[in-house]
Residue frames relative to the residue before (quaternion, step in Angstrom):
aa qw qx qy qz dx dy dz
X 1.0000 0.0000 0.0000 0.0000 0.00 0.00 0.00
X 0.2297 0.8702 -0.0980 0.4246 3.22 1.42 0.00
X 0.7974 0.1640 0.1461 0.5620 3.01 0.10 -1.48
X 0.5557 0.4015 -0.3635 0.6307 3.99 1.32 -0.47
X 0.7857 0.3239 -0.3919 0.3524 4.02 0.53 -0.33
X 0.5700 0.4629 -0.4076 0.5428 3.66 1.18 -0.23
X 0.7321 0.5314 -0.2350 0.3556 3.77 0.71 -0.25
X 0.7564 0.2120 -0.1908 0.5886 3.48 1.08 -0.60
X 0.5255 -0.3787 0.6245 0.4363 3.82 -1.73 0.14
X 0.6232 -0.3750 0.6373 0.2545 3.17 -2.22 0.50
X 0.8099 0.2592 -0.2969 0.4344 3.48 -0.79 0.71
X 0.4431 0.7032 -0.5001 0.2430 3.87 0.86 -0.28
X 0.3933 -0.5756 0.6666 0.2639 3.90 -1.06 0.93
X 0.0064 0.7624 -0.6471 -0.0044 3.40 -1.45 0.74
X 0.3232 -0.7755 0.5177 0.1616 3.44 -0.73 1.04
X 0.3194 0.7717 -0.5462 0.0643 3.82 -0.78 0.26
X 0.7634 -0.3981 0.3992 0.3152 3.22 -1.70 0.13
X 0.4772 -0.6424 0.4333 0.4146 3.98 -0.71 -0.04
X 0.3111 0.7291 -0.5941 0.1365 3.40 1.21 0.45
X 0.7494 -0.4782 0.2181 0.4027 3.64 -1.25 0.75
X 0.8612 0.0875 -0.0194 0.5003 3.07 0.37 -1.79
X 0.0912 0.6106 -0.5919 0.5182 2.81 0.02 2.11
X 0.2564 0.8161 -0.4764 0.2030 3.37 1.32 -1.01
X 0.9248 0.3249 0.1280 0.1508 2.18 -0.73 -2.88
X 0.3341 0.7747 -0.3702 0.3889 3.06 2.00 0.40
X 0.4312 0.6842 -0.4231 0.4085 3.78 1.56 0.07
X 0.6183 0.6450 -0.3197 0.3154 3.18 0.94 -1.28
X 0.7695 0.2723 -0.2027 0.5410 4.15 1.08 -1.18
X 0.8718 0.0224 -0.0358 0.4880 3.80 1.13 0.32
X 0.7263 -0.3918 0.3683 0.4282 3.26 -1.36 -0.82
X 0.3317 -0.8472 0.4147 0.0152 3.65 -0.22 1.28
X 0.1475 0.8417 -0.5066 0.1145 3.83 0.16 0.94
X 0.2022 -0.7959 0.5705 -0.0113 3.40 -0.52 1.84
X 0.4263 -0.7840 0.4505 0.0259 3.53 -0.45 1.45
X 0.2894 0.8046 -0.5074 -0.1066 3.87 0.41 -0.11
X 0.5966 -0.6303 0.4608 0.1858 3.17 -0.87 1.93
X 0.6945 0.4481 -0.4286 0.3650 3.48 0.05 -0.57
X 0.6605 0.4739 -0.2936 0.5030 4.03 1.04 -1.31
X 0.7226 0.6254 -0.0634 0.2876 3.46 1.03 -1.80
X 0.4870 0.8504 -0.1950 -0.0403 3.15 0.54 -0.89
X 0.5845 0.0532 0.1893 0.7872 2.28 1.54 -2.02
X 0.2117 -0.7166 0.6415 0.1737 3.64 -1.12 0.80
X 0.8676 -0.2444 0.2163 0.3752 3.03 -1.84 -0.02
X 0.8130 0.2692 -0.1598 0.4910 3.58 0.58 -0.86
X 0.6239 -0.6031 0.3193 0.3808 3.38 1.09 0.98
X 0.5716 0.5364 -0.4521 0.4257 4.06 0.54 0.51
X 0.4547 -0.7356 0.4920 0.1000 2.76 -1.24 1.96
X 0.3830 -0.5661 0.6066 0.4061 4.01 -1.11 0.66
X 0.7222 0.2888 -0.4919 0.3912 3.79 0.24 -0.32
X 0.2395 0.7246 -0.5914 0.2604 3.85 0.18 0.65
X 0.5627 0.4321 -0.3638 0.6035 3.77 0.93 -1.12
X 0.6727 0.3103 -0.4628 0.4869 3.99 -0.05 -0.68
X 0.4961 0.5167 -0.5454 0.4352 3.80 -0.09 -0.54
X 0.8489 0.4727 -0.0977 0.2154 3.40 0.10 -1.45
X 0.4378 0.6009 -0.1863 0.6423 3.21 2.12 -0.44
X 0.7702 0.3370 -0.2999 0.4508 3.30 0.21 -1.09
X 0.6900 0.3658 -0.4108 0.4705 3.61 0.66 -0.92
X 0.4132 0.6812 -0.4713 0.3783 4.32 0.93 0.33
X 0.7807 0.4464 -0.0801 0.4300 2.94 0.36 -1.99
X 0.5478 0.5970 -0.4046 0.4240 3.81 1.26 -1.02
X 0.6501 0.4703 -0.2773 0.5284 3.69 1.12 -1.54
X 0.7291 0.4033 -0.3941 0.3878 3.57 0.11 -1.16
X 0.5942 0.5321 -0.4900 0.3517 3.72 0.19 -0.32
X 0.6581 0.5589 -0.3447 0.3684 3.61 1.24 -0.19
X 0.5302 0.7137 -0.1838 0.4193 3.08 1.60 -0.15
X 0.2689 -0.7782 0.5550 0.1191 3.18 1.82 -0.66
X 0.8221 -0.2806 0.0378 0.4939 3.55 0.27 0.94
X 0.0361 -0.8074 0.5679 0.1556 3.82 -0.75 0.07
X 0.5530 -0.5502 0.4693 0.4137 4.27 -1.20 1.37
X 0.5705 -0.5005 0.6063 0.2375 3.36 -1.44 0.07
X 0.7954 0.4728 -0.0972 0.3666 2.79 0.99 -1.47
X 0.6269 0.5392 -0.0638 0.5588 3.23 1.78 -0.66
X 0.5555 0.6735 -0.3745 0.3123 3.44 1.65 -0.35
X 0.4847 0.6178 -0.4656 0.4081 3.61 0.73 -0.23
X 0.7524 0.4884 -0.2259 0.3798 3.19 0.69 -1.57
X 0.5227 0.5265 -0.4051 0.5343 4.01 1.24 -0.93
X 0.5873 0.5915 -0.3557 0.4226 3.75 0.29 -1.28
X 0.7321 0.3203 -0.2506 0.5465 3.57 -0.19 -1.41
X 0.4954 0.7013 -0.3735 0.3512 3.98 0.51 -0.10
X 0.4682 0.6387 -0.0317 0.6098 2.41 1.08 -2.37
X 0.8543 0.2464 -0.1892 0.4168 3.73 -0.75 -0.59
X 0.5343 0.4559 -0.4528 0.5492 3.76 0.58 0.21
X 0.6872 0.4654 -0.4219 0.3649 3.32 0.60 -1.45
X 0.6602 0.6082 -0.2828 0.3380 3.53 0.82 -1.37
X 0.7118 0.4746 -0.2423 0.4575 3.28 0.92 -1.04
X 0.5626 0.6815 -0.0808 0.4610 3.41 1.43 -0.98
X 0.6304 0.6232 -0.3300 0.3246 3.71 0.75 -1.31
X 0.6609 0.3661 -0.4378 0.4874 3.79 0.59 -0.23
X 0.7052 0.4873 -0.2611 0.4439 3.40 0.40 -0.55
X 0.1538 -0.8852 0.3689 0.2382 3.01 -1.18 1.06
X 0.7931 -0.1583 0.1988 0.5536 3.80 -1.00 -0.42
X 0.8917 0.2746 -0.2162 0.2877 3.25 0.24 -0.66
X 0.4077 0.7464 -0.2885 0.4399 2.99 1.62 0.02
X 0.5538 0.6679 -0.1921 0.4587 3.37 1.28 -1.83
X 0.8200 0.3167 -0.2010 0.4323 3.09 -0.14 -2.40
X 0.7523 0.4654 -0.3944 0.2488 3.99 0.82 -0.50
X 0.4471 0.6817 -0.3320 0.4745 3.21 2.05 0.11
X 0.7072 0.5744 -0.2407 0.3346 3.18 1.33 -0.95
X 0.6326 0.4569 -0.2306 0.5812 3.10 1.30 -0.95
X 0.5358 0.5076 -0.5093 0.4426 3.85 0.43 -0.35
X 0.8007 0.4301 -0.2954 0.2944 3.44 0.65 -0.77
X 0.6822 0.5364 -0.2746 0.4141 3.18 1.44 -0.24
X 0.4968 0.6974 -0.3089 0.4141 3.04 1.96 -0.20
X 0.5047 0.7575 -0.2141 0.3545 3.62 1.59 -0.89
């Protein structure tokens, strides 16, 4: 508990499982308890574990980095998120999408 109060602002929403001690996670914000079984998948077919999907494939890259600016994190992130969005598709596909569009 620790590490969630030196880490987050007073008011942050937090999303989690109904594990117990999770509980007291009311105390630094706005507590949402997810139950996978009701939750899972909504109407338009989008999984709540998608953000984990997306973390792990982050952190897998960022560890290659050997340390990431503070200042510069926005910019790795939004990286991160092409790649993610990106990963079926290859290089050459992209860069010839890209240029079709600028050609317009």
């Amino acid at each position: 508990m620790n590490e969630i109060k030196n880490k987050t602002l007073k008011g942050s929403v937090f999303y989690t499982d109904g594990w117990k001690s999770y509980a007291s996670l009311e105390q630094y914000g706005k507590h949402n308890i997810i139950d996978y079984d009701k939750e899972l998948v909504d109407n338009n077919h989008d999984h709540i574990n998608g953000i984990e999907g997306f973390w792990s494939f982050a952190k897998e890259r960022f560890h290659k980095y050997h340390g990431i600016d503070k200042e510069n994190y926005p910019l790795y992130v939004k990286e991160m998120e092409f790649r993610f969005n990106n990963r079926n598709n290859t290089s050459y596909k992209l860069i010839v999408n890209i240029c079709i569009r600028r050609a317009v």
